[in-house]
C-alpha positions as CSV (number, residue, x, y, z in Angstrom):
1,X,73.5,91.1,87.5
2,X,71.8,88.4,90.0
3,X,73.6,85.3,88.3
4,X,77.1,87.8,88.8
5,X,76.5,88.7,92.8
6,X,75.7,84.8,93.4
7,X,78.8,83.7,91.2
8,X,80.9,86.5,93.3
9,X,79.5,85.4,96.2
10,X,80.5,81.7,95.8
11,X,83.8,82.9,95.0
12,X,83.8,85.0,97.8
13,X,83.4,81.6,100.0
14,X,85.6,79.6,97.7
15,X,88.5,82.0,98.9
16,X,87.8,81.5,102.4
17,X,87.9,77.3,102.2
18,X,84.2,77.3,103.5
19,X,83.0,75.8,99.8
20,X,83.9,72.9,98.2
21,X,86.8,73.4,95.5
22,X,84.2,71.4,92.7
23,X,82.1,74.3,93.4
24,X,83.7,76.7,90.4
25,X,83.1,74.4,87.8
26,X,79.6,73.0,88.3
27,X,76.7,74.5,87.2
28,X,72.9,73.7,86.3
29,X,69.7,75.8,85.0
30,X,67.1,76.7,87.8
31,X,64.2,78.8,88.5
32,X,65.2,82.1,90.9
33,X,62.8,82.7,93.3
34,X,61.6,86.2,92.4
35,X,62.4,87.2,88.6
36,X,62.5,84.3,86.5
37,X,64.6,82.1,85.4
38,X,68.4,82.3,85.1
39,X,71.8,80.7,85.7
40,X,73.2,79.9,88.6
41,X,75.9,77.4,89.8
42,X,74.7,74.0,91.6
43,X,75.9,73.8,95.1
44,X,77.7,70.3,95.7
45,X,77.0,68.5,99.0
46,X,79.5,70.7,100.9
47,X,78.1,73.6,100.5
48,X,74.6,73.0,100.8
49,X,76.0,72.7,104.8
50,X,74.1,74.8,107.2
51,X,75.3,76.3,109.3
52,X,78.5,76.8,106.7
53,X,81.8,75.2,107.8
54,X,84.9,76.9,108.7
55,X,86.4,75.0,105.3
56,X,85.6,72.0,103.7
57,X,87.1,70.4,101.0
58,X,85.6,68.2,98.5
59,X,88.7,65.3,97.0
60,X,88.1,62.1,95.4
61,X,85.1,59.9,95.8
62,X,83.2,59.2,98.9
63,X,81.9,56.8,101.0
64,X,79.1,54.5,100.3
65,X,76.1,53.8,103.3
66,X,75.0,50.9,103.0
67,X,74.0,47.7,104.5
68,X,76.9,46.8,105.7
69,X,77.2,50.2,107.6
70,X,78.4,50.5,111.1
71,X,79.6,52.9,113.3
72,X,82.1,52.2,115.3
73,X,83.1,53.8,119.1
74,X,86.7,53.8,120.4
75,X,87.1,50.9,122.7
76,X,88.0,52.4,125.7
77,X,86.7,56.0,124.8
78,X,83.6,56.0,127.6
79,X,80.2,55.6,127.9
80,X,79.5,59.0,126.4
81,X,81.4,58.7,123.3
82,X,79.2,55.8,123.3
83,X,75.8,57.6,123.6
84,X,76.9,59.6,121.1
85,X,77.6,57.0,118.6
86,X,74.2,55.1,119.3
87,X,72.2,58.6,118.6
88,X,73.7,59.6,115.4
89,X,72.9,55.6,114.4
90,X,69.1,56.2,115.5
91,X,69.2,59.7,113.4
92,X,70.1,58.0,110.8
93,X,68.2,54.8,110.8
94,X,64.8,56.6,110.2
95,X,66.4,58.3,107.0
96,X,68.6,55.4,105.5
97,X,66.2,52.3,106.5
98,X,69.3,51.0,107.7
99,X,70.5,49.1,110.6
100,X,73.6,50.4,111.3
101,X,74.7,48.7,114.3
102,X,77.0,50.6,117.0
103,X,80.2,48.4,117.9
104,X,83.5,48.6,119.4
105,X,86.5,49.8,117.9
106,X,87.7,52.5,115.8
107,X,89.3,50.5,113.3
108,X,87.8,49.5,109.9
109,X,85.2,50.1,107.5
110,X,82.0,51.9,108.6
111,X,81.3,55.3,110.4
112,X,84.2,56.3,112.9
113,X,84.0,58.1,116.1
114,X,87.4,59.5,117.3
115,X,88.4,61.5,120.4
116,X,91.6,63.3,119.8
117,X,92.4,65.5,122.6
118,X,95.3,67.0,120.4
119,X,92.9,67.9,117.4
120,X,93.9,71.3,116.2
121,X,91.4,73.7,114.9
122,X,88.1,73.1,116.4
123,X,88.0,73.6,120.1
124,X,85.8,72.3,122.9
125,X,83.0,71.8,119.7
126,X,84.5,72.0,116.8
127,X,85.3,68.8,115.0
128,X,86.8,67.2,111.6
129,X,84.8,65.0,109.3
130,X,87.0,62.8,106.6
131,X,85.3,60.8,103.9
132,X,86.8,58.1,102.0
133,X,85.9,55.2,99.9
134,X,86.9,53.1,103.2
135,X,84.4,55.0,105.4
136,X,84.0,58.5,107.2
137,X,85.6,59.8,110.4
138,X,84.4,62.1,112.5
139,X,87.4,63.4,115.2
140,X,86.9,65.9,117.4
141,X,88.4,66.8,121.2
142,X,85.2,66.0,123.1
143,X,81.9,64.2,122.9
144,X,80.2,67.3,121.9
145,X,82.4,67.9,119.0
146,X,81.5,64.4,118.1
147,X,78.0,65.1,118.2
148,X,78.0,68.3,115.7
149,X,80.1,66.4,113.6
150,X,77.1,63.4,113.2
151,X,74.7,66.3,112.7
152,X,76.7,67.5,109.8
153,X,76.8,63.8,108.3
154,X,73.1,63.5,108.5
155,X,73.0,66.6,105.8
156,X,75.7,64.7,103.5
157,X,73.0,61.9,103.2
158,X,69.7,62.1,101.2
159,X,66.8,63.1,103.0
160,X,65.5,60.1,102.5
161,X,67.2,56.6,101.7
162,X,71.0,55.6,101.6
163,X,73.2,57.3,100.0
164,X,77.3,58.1,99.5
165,X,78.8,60.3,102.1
166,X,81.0,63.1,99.1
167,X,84.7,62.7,99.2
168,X,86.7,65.3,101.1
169,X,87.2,66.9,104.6
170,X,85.6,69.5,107.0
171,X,87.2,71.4,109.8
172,X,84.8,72.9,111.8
173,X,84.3,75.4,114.3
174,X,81.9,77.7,115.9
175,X,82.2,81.7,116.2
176,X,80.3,82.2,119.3
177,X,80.4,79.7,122.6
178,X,76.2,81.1,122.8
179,X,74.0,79.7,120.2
180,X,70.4,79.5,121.7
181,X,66.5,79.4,121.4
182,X,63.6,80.9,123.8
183,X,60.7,79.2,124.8
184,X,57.8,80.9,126.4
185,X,55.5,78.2,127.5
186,X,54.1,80.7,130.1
187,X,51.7,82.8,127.3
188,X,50.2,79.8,126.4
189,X,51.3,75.8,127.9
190,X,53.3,73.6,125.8
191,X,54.4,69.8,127.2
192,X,57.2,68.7,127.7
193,X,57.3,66.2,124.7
194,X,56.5,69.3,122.4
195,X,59.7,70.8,123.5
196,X,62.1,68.1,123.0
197,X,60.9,68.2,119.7
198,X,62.3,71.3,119.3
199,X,65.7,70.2,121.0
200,X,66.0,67.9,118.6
201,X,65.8,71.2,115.9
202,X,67.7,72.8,117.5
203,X,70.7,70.3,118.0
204,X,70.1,69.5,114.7
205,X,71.6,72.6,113.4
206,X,74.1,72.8,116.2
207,X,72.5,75.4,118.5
208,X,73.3,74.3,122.4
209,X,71.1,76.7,124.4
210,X,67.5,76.1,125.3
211,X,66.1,79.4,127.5
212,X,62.3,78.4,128.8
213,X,60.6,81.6,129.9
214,X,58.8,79.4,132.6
215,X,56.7,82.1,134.0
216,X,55.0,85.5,133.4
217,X,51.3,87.1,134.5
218,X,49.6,84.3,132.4
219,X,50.7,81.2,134.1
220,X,53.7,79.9,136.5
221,X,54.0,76.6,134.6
222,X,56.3,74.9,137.3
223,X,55.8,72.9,140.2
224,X,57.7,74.8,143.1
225,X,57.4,72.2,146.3
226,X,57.9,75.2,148.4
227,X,55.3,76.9,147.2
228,X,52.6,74.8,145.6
229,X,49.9,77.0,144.5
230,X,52.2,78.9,142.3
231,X,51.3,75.4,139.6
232,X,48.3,74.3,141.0
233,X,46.7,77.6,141.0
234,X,48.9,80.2,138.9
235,X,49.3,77.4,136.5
236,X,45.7,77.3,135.8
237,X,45.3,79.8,133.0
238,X,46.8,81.8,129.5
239,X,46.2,84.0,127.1
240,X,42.8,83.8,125.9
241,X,41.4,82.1,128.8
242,X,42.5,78.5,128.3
243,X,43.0,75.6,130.8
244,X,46.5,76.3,131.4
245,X,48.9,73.4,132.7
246,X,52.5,72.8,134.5
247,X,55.5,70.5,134.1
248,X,56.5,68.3,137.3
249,X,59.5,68.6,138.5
250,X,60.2,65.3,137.2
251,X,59.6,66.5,133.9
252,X,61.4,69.3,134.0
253,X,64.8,67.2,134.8
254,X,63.6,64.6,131.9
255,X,63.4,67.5,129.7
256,X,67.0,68.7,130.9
257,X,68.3,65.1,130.6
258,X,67.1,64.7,127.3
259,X,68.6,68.3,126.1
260,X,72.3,67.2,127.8
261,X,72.4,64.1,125.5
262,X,71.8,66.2,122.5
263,X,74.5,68.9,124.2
264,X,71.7,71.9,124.6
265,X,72.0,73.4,127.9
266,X,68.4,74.4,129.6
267,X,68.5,77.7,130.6
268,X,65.7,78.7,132.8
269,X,63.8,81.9,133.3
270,X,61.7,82.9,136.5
271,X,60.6,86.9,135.5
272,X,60.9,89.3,138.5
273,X,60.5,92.1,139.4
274,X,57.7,92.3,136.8
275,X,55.8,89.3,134.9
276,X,54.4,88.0,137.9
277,X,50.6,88.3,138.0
278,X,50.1,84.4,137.8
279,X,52.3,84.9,141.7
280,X,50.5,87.3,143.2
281,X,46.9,85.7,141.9
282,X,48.1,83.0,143.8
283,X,49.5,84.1,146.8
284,X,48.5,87.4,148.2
285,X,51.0,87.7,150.5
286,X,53.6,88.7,147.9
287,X,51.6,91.5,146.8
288,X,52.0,95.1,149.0
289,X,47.8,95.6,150.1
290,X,47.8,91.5,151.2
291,X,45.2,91.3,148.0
292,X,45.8,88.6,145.5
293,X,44.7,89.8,142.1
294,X,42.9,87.9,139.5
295,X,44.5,85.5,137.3
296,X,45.1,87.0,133.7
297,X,44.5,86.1,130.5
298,X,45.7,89.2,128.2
299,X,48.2,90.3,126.8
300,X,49.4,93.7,128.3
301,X,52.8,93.9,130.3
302,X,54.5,96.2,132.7
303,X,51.1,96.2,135.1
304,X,52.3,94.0,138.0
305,X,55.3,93.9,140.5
306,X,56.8,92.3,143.3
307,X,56.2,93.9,146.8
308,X,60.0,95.1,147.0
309,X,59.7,95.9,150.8
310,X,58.5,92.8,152.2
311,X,60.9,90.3,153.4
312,X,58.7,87.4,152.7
313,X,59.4,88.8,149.1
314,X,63.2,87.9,149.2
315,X,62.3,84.4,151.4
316,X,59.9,83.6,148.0
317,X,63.4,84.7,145.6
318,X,65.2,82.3,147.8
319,X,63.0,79.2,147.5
320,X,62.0,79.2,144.3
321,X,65.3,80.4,142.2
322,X,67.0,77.3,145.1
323,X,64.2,74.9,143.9
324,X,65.1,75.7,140.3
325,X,69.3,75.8,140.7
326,X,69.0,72.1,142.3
327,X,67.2,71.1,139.3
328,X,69.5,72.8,136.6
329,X,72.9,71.4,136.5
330,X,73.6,74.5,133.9
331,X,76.1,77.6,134.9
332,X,72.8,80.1,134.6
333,X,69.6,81.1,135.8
334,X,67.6,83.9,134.0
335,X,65.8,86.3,136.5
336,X,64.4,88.5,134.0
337,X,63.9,92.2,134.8
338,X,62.4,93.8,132.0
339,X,59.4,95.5,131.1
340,X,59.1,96.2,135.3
341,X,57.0,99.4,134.6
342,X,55.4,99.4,138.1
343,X,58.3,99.1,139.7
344,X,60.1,102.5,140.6
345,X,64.1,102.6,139.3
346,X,65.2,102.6,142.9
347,X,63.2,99.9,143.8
348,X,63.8,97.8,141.0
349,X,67.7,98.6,141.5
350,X,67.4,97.7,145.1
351,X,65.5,94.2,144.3
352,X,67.8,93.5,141.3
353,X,71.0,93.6,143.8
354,X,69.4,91.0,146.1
355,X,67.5,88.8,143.2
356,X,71.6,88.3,141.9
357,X,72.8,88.0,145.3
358,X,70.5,84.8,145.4
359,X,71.6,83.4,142.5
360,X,75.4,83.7,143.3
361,X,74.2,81.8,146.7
362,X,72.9,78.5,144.5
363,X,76.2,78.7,142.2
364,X,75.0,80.0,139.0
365,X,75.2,82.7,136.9
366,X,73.0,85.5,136.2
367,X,71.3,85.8,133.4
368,X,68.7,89.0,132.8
369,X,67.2,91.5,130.0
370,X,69.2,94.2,129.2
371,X,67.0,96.4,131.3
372,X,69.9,95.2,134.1
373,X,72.1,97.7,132.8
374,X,69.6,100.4,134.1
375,X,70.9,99.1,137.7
376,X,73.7,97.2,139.0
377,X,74.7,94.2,137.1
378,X,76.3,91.9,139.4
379,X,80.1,91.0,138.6
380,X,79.8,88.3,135.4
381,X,75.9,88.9,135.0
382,X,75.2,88.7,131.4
383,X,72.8,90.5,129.3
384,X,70.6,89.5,126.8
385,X,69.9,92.6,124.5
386,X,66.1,92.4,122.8
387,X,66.4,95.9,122.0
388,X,65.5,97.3,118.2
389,X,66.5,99.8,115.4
390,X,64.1,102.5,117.2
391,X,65.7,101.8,120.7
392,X,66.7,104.8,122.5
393,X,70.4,105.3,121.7
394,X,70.9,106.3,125.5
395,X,69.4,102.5,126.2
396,X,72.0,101.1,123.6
397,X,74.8,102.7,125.7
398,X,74.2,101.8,129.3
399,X,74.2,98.0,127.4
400,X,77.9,99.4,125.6
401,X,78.8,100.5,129.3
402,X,78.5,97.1,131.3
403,X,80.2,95.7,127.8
404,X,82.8,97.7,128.6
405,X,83.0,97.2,132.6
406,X,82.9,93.2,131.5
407,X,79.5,91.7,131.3
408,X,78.6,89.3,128.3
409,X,75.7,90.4,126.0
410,X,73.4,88.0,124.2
411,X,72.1,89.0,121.0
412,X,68.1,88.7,120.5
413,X,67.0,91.9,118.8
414,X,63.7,91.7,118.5
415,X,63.7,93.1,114.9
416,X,66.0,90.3,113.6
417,X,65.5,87.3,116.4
418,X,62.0,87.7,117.3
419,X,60.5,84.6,115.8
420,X,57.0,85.7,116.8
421,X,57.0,88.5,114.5
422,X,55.4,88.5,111.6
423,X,57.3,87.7,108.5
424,X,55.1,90.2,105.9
425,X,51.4,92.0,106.8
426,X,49.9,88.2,105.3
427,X,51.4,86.2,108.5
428,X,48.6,84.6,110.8
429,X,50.3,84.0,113.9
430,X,52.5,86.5,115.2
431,X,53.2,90.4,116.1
432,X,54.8,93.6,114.4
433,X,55.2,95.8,117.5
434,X,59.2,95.3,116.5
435,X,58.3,95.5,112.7
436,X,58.0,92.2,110.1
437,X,60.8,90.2,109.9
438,X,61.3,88.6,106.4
439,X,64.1,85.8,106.0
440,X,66.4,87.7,104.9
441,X,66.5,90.6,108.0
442,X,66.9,87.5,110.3
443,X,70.3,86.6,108.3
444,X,71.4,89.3,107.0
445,X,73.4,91.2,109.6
446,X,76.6,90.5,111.8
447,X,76.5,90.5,115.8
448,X,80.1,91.2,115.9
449,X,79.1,94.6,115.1
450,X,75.5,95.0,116.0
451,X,75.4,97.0,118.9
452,X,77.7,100.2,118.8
453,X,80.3,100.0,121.9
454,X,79.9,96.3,122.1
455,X,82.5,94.3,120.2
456,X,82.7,90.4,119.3
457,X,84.6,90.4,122.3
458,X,82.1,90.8,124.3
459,X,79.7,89.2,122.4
460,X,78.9,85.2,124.3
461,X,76.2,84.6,121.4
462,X,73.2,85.1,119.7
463,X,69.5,83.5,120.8
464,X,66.0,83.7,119.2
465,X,63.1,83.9,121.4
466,X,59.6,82.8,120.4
467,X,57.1,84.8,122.2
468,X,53.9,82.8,122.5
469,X,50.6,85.1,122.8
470,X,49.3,84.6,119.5
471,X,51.5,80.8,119.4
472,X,49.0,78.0,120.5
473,X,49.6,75.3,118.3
474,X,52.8,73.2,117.2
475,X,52.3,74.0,113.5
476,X,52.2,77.8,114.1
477,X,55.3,77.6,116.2
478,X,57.3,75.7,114.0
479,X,56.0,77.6,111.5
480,X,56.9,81.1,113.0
481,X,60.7,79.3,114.1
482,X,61.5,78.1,111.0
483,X,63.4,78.8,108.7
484,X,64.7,81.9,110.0
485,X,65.6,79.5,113.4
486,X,68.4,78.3,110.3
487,X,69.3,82.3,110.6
488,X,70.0,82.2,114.4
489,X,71.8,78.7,114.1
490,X,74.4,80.2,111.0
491,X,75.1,83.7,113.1
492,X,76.2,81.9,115.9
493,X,78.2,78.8,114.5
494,X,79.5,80.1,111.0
495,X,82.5,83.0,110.6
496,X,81.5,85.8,109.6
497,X,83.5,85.6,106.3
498,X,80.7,83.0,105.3
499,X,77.8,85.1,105.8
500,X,76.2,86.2,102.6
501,X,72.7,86.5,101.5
502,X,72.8,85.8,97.9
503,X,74.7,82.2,98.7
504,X,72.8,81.5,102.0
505,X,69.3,81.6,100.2
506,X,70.3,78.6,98.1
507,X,71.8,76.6,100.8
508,X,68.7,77.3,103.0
509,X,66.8,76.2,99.7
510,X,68.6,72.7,100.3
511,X,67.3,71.9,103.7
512,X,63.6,72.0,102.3
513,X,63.9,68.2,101.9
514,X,65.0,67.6,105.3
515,X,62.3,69.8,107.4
516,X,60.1,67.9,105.1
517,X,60.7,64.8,106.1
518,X,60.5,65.7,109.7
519,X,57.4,67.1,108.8
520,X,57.8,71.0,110.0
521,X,55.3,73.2,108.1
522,X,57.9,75.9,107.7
523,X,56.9,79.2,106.2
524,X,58.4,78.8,102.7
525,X,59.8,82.7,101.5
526,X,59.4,84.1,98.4
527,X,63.0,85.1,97.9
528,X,64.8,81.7,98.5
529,X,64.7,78.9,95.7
530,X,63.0,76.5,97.5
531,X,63.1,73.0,95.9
């Protein structure tokens, strides 16, 4: 019966042109991950792809990287086409040991960059790959497109050494506009270096959103010129009592530089009314009584609050969510709201309309919890839902409500997208408050139907945060992120036609070789084949 579901389920995909047409006809003798040996077909080069195409095709023979490999920009196409072109060589110079030189002119053998404006099928980042014995050409409408079309590439090529690019064509697509990641670097401090490490993961598997929770009772990990003690002072400590630390602003911009070439917007999060104990330790004024409270090291929430009726409240709002807009040349800031248990509703409500009044002021877009929802969203806030199977069904509606009323959700359900839960009772790292989350419940279920009320419609995209309380160390968060990370970056780019388990565990299988080689100690689950 397994061999039958995973041979129905590659049909299934077959059908829908997201497999290979070779894939029917090839098959090879490996170990299943749970019961034993058995039969199953061998996934060709195409559909190993993750996140799965819209359709690929495999058709004749390929083309071979070697030596004499370049890749070649448009003349005329622009210095970003350009920067494209000389990243995807230095992705895949580490891999190949090649040199792969970056010159002019789309013509010829080699790798090909191509901006077609007119390209049909694939969008704003979307994108067509074409290999031939002559060489492979990646077309796509804009730079970005570009871009996830070289990250596809690298995963036609051995992890390690050259290799030959299969013959055939992809047209690609993604189903959601939203594809993003949390940080919380305000639990415990992470640099700035550690996080483009994991922009480089992330672009890797085309996810484009970055959310830093940048602040919380812990630590306010961002210099704030208007209001320095809020880093020098607030900055100072996290869970568990350590030293602490903040990012300049200079590398905070570096950081947002660095994510723009590899198209992953920064989305930054300043949590108010609540999550602000690191705020008021540091300045008292901001606190009702004029007394400044500790600095905290634990792990509770809901215990500290704004002082909603001071003025100097909304003058502190003003500067630091102004500070952070001129920084952030993304549409949205995140203003958090949830968990704001000291707050009373009216006064939360009342705070909530001027926090997004600010926000509109410095030209961006309001992001916050769903906990919004309980108030006044302003017109275009989005949500970002982090709700659960056990969450009040009354809760799930007022979210279905401003769906309705037009407000974008984000996904993040904390019982599928959570990547600090644990994945069984064995996990180190991690919490279960939301339950475990194995592999599979990250994957297997669709967010155009999630939430009751809310349809794809409404849906901007999917994100999974990584809380960090019991995260201190790069190999426990990569650990914790991956691979269900390869969940998140599928149920946001794939369609949901090409979402099945059974076929998705061997695919995920195949990128074993590549986190290897990039050396990510990823959590290795008993029910996917690994190799």
């Amino acid at each position: 019966m397994r061999v039958l579901r995973l041979r129905r389920a590659l049909g299934t995909l077959l059908a829908l042109g997201v497999l290979g047409a070779s894939a029917a006809c090839t098959a090879a003798r490996g170990d299943d991950a749970r019961a034993g040996a058995g039969r199953r077909a061998a996934l060709t080069p195409f559909e190993r792809l993750l996140p799965a195409p819209v359709s690929a095709r495999a058709e004749g023979p390929g083309y071979a990287v070697g030596p004499g490999t370049v890749i070649r920009t448009p003349r005329g196409s622009g210095e970003e086409v350009r920067k494209v072109g000389e990243l995807l060589a230095e992705q895949l110079r580490r891999p190949t040991g090649l040199p792969l030189p970056v010159v002019d002119g789309a013509e010829g053998h080699g790798i090909r960059l191509r901006v077609d404006e007119d390209a049909r099928g694939v969008g704003q980042e979307g994108y067509r790959l074409e290999s031939r014995p002559d060489g492979v050409t990646l077309t796509a409408r804009t730079p970005a497109g570009l871009f996830h079309a070289g990250q596809t590439l690298r995963q036609l090529l051995p992890a390690a050494g050259p290799g030959t690019v299969p013959g055939g064509e992809i047209t690609d697509a993604p189903r959601f506009a939203y594809r993003g990641a949390m940080v919380d670097i305000a639990r415990h401090f992470f640099t700035v270096e550690q996080v483009k490490r994991y922009v480089d993961q992330l672009a890797q598997y085309k996810v484009n959103t970055l959310h830093v929770h940048l602040t919380d009772d812990q630590g306010w990990r961002l210099v704030i010129d208007s209001w320095p003690r809020l880093a020098e002072y607030g900055g100072g400590s996290e869970v568990g009592g350590g030293p602490g630390g903040h990012w300049t602003k200079a590398e905070y911009r570096d950081l947002v530089a660095y994510a723009a070439e590899r198209y992953v917007d920064v989305v930054p999060e300043i949590d108010m009314p609540g999550h602000v104990n690191a705020a008021l330790a540091s300045y008292a004024e901001l606190t009702c009584d004029g007394k400044a409270p500790a600095r905290y090291t634990g792990v509770k929430v809901g215990f500290s609050s704004l002082c909603v009726a001071k003025e100097r409240t909304y003058e502190f709002v003003d500067q630091v969510l102004g500070e952070l807009a001129e920084l952030t040349p993304g549409r949205y800031l995140h203003i958090g709201g949830d968990e704001a248990h000291s707050t009373p509703a009216a006064d939360y409500a009342a705070f909530m309309d001027r926090a997004q009044a600010v926000v509109a002021r410095h030209g961006k877009t309001v992001v916050a919890w769903h906990q919004l929802s309980a108030a006044r969203p302003a017109p275009g806030a989005v949500l970002q839902y982090w709700g659960h199977d056990r969450t009040p069904a009354a809760e799930k509606t007022r979210v279905a409500t401003a769906a309705g009323a037009g407000h974008p959700v984000i996904l993040s359900p904390a019982d599928r997208l959570y990547l600090d839960m644990k994945y069984d009772l064995t996990t180190k790292p991690g919490l279960a408050w939301a339950g475990l989350v194995p592999v599979k419940r990250s994957y297997d279920w669709n967010p155009g139907a999630y939430l009751p009320g809310v349809p794809e419609s409404a849906v901007l995209g999917v994100e999974a945060p990584l809380w960090s309380e019991t995260i201190a160390t790069r190999p426990d968060w990569e650990f914790m992120a991956f691979p269900r990370l390869l969940s998140l970056a599928e149920l946001g780019w794939s369609p949901a036609g090409a979402l099945d388990w059974d076929t998705y565990r061997h695919r995920l299988a195949a990128q074993a070789p590549f986190l290897d080689a990039q050396d990510i100690a990823f959590y290795r689950a008993p029910d996917v084949p690994w190799q």
